[in-house]
C-alpha positions as CSV (number, residue, x, y, z in Angstrom):
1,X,0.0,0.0,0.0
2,X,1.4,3.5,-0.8
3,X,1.1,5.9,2.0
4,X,1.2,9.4,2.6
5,X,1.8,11.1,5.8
6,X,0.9,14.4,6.3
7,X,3.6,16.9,8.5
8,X,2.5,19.2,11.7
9,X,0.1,21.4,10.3
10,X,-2.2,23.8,11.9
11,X,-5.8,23.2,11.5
12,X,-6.7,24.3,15.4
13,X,-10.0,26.1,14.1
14,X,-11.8,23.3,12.1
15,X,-10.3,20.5,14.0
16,X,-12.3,22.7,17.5
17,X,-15.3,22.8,15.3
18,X,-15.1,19.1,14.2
19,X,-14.9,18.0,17.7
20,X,-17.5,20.6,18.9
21,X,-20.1,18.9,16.4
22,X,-19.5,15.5,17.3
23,X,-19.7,16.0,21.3
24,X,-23.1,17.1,21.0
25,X,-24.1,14.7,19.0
26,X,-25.2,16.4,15.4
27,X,-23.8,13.5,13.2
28,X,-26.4,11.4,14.6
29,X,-29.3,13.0,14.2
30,X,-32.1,12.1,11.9
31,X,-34.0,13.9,9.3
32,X,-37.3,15.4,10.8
33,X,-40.3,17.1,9.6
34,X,-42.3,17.5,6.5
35,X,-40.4,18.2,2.9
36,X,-40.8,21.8,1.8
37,X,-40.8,21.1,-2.6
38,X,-40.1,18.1,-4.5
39,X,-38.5,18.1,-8.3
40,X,-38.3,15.8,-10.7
41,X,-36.6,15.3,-13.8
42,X,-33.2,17.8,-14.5
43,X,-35.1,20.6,-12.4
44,X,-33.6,22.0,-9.2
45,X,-34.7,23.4,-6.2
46,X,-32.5,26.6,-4.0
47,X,-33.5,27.4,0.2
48,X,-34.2,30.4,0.1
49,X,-32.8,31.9,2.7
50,X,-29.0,29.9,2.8
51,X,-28.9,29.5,-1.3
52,X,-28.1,25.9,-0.5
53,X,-29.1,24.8,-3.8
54,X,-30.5,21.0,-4.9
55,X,-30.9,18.8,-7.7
56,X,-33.0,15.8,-9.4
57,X,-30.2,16.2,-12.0
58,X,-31.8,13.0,-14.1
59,X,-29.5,13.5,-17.0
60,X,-30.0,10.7,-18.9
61,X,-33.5,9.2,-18.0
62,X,-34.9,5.9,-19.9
63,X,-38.3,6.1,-21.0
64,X,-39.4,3.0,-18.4
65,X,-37.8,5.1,-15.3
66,X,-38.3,9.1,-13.3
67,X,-36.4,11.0,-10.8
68,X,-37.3,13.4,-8.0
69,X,-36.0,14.7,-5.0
70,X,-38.0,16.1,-2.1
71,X,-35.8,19.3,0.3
72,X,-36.2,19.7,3.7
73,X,-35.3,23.5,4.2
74,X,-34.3,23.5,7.9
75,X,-32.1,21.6,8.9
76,X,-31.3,20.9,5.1
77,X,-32.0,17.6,4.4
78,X,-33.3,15.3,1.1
79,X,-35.1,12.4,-0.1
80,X,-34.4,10.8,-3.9
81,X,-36.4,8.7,-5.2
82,X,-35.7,6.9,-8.5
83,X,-36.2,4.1,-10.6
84,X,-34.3,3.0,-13.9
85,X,-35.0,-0.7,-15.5
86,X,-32.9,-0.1,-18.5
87,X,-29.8,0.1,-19.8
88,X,-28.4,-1.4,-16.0
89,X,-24.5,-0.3,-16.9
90,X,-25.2,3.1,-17.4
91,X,-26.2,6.2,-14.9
92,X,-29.0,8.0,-15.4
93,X,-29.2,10.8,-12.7
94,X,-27.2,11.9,-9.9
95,X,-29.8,13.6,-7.3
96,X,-27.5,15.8,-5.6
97,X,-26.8,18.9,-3.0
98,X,-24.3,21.7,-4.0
99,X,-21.7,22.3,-1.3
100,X,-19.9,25.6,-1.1
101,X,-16.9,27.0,1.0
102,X,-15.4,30.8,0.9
103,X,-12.3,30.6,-1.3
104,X,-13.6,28.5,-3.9
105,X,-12.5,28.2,-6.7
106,X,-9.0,27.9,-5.2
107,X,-5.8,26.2,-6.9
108,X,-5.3,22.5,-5.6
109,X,-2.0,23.3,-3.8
110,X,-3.6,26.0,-2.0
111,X,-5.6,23.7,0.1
112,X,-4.5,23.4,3.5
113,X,-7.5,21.4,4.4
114,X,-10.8,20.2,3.2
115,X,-13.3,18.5,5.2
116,X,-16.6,16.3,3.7
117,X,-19.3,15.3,5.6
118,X,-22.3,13.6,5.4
119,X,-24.6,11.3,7.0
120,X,-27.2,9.3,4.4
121,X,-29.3,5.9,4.1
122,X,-31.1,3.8,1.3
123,X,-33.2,1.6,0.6
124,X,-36.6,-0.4,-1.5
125,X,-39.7,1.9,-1.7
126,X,-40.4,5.5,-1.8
127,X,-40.5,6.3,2.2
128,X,-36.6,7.6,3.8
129,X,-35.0,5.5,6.0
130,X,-33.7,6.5,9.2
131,X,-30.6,8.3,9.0
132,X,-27.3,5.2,8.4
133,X,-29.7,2.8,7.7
134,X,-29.2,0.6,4.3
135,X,-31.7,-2.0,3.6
136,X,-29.1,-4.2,1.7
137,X,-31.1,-7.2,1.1
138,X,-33.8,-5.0,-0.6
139,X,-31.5,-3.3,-2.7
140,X,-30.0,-7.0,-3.9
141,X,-33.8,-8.6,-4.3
142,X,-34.8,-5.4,-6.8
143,X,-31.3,-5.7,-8.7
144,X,-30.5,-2.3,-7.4
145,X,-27.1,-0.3,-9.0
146,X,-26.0,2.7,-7.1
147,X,-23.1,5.0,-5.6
148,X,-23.2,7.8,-3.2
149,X,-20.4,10.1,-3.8
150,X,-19.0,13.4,-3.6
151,X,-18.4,14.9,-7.0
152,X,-16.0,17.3,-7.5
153,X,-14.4,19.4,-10.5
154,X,-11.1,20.6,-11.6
155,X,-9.8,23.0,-13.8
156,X,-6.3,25.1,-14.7
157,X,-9.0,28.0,-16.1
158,X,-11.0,29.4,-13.2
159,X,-14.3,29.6,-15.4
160,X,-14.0,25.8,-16.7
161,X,-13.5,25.0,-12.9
162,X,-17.1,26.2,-12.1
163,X,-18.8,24.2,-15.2
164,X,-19.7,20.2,-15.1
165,X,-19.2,20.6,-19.2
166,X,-16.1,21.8,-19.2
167,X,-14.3,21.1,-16.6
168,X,-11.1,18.9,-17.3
169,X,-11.0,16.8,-14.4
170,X,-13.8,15.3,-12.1
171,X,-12.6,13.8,-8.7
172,X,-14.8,11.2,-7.1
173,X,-15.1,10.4,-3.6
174,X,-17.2,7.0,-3.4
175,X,-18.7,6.2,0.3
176,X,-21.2,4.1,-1.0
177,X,-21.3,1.2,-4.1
178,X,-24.6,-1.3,-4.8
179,X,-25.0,-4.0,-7.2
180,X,-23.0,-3.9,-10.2
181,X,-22.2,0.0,-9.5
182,X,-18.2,0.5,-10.5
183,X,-16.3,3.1,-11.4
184,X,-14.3,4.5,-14.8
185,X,-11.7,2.3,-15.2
186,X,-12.4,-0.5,-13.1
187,X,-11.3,-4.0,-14.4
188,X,-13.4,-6.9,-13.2
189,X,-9.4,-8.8,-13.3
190,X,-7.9,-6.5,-11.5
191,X,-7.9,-7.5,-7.7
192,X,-7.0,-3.8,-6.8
193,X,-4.9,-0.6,-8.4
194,X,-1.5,0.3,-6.6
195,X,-2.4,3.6,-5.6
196,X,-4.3,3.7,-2.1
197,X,-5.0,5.8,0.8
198,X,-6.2,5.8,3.9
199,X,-8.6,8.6,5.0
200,X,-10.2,8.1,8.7
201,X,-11.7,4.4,9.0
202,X,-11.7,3.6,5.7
203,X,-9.1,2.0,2.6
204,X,-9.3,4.4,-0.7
205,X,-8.5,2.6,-3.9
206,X,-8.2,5.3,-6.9
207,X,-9.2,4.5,-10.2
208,X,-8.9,6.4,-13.6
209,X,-10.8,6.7,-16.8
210,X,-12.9,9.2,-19.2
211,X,-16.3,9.8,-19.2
212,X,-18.4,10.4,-22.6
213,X,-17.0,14.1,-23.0
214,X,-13.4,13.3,-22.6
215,X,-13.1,14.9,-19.2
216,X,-10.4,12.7,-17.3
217,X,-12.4,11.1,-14.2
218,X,-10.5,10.0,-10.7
219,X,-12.3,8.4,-8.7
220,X,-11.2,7.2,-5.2
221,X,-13.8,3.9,-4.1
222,X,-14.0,3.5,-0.1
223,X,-13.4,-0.4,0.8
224,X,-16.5,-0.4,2.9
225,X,-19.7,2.0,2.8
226,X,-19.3,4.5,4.9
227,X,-23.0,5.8,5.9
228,X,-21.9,8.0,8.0
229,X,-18.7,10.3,6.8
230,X,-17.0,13.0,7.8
231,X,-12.7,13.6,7.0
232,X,-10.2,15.7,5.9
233,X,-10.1,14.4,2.3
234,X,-6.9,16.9,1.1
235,X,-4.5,13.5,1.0
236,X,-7.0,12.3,-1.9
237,X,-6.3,15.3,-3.8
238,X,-2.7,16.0,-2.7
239,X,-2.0,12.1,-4.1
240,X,-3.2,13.5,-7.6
241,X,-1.1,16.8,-8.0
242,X,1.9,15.9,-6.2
243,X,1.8,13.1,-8.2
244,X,1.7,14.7,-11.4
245,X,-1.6,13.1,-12.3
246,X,-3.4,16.4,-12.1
247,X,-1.9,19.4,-12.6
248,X,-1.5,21.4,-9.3
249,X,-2.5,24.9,-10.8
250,X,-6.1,23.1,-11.3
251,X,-8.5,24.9,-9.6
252,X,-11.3,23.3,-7.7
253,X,-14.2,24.9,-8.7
254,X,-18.1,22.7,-8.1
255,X,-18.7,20.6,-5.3
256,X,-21.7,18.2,-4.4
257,X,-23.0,15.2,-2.9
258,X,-25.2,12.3,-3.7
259,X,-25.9,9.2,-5.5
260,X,-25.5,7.9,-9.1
261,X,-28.7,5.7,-9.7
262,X,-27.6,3.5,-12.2
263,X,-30.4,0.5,-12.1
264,X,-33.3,-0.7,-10.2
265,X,-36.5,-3.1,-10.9
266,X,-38.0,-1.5,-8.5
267,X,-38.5,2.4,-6.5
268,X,-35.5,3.3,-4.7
269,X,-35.3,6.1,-2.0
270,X,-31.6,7.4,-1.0
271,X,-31.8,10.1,1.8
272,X,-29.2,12.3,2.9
273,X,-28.4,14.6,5.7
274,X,-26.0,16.6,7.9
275,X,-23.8,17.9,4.5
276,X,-21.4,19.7,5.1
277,X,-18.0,21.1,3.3
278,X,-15.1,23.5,5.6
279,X,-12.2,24.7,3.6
280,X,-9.0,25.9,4.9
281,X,-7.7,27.4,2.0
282,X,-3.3,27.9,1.9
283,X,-0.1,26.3,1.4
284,X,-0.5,22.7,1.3
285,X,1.2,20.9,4.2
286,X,4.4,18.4,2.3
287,X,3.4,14.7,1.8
288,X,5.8,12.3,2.3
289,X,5.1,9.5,-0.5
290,X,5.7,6.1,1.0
291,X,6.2,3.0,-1.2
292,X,4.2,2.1,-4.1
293,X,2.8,-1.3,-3.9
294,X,4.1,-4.2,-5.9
295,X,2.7,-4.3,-9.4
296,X,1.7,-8.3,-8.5
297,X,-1.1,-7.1,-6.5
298,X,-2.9,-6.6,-9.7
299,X,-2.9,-8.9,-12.2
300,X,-4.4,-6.3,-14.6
301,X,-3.0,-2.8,-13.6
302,X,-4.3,0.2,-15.6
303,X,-2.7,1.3,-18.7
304,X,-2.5,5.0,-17.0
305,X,-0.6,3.2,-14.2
306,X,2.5,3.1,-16.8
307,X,1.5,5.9,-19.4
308,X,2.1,8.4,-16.4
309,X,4.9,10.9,-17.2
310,X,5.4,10.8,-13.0
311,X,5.6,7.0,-12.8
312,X,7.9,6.4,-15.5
313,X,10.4,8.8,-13.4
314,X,9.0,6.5,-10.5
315,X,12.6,6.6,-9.1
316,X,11.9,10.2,-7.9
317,X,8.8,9.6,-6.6
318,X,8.6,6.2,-5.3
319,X,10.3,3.4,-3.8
320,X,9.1,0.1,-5.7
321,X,9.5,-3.0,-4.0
């Protein structure tokens, strides 16, 4: 496993606040109260008095499925309920909630810190679950496909940065996978890539690929779903640009959580709450890259895995054994 370890840095501010939240107990609470709208289809709904701003985002609906999502203003919270019987291998929406942060868009290696949170459950049927709870045998008996995910973009132009479209690079955080649910690049061969990281409680295994407009798409997979989330995800992107596989002048520009709904044969509900996003923007605190795993732990690694300008200078960055 390739490590990074991050050097004394201070963070006394967010880390207070962190701790604050979790004392009293706001991570575990559950959604309450009635829904003020419900969307369907691409349309989008905005709080009016935060600008916290929400999404059916059903980009690529089948004629035999629908998408809506259901807002609870105060304390934000959401409900998406789908359903999608054809074409299983492909995603057709991604209900979602826009996070923002002061300082965005900011360049990658001005990031000092970045912390993602989120608390969310699914399952069969249109009613919510309780807050963490996954109904996994449901999902299975209905066929279901799904993530839940942070999404982010990437771009060296500040404008392109704040654009889905045009944005050259989309970052993936994956806390949650169903069914047959797997990311760009993934190789059914292919036990695991050689580039992981460990953020909080859980393994990140980073994958590579390009989506249908060309826009190059990382995405780091948790090993485990992680229903409730919340860590300072900077080593995820710090592994990228120090790593030459995104350029570190890219700015981060958009980012959101929620779930790709790829396939059910039946309704599914995913409900999330307690989303948050806290940026500390400035210099980057230095990584130390640890070794790089042996290239036997996959018995299919990634082209990109030897195409990379960075590896093939591996001796600079990396320590193979």
């Amino acid at each position: 496993m390739a490590a990074l370890a991050l050097q004394p840095h201070p963070r006394l501010s967010l880390l207070a606040r962190l701790a604050v939240l979790l004392a009293v107990g706001l991570w575990g609470q559950t959604t309450a109260g009635a829904y003020d709208a419900t969307v369907c289809g691409q349309m989008g709904y905005t709080i009016p008095f935060n600008n916290m701003t929400f999404n059916a985002d059903a980009w690529n609906p089948d004629v035999k499925g629908f998408q809506c999502i259901s807002v609870q203003d105060s304390p934000p919270a959401f409900a998406a309920t789908w359903s999608w019987s054809s074409n299983p291998e492909m995603v057709h929406s991604y209900p979602h909630v826009k996070l923002t942060a002061p300082g965005l868009p900011t360049p990658l290696s001005n990031i000092s810190a970045l912390v993602l949170s989120a608390q969310w459950s699914m399952g069969p049927g249109s009613k919510p679950r309780p807050a963490r709870v996954v109904d996994h045998d449901g999902l299975t008996n209905d066929g279901t496909s799904a993530n839940v995910a942070f999404d982010m973009f990437a771009d060296r132009d500040v404008a392109k940065a704040l654009n889905e479209q045009t944005a050259e690079t989309e970052i993936m955080i994956w806390v949650g996978k169903f069914g047959h649910a797997e990311p760009l690049g993934f190789d059914a061969n292919m036990t695991k890539t050689c580039f992981t990281q460990t953020i909080g409680d859980a393994e990140f295994v980073l994958y590579q690929g390009h989506n249908e407009r060309g826009t190059d798409v990382f995405t780091w997979v948790a090993s485990a779903n992680q229903t409730t989330f919340t860590a300072e995800i900077s080593p995820l992107l710090q592994y990228l640009w120090r790593n030459g596989l995104v350029s570190a002048k890219s700015h981060l520009g958009l980012v959101s959580f929620g779930s790709e709904a790829y396939h059910s044969e039946g309704t599914v509900t995913f409900s999330a709450s307690e989303f948050d996003m806290d940026l500390v923007a400035g210099a980057a605190p230095k990584l130390a890259v640890g070794h790089l795993c042996s290239l036997a732990a996959s018995t299919n690694p990634p082209q990109w895995l030897f195409s990379s300008a960075i590896i093939m200078s591996a001796t600079l960055l990396y320590l193979i054994s």
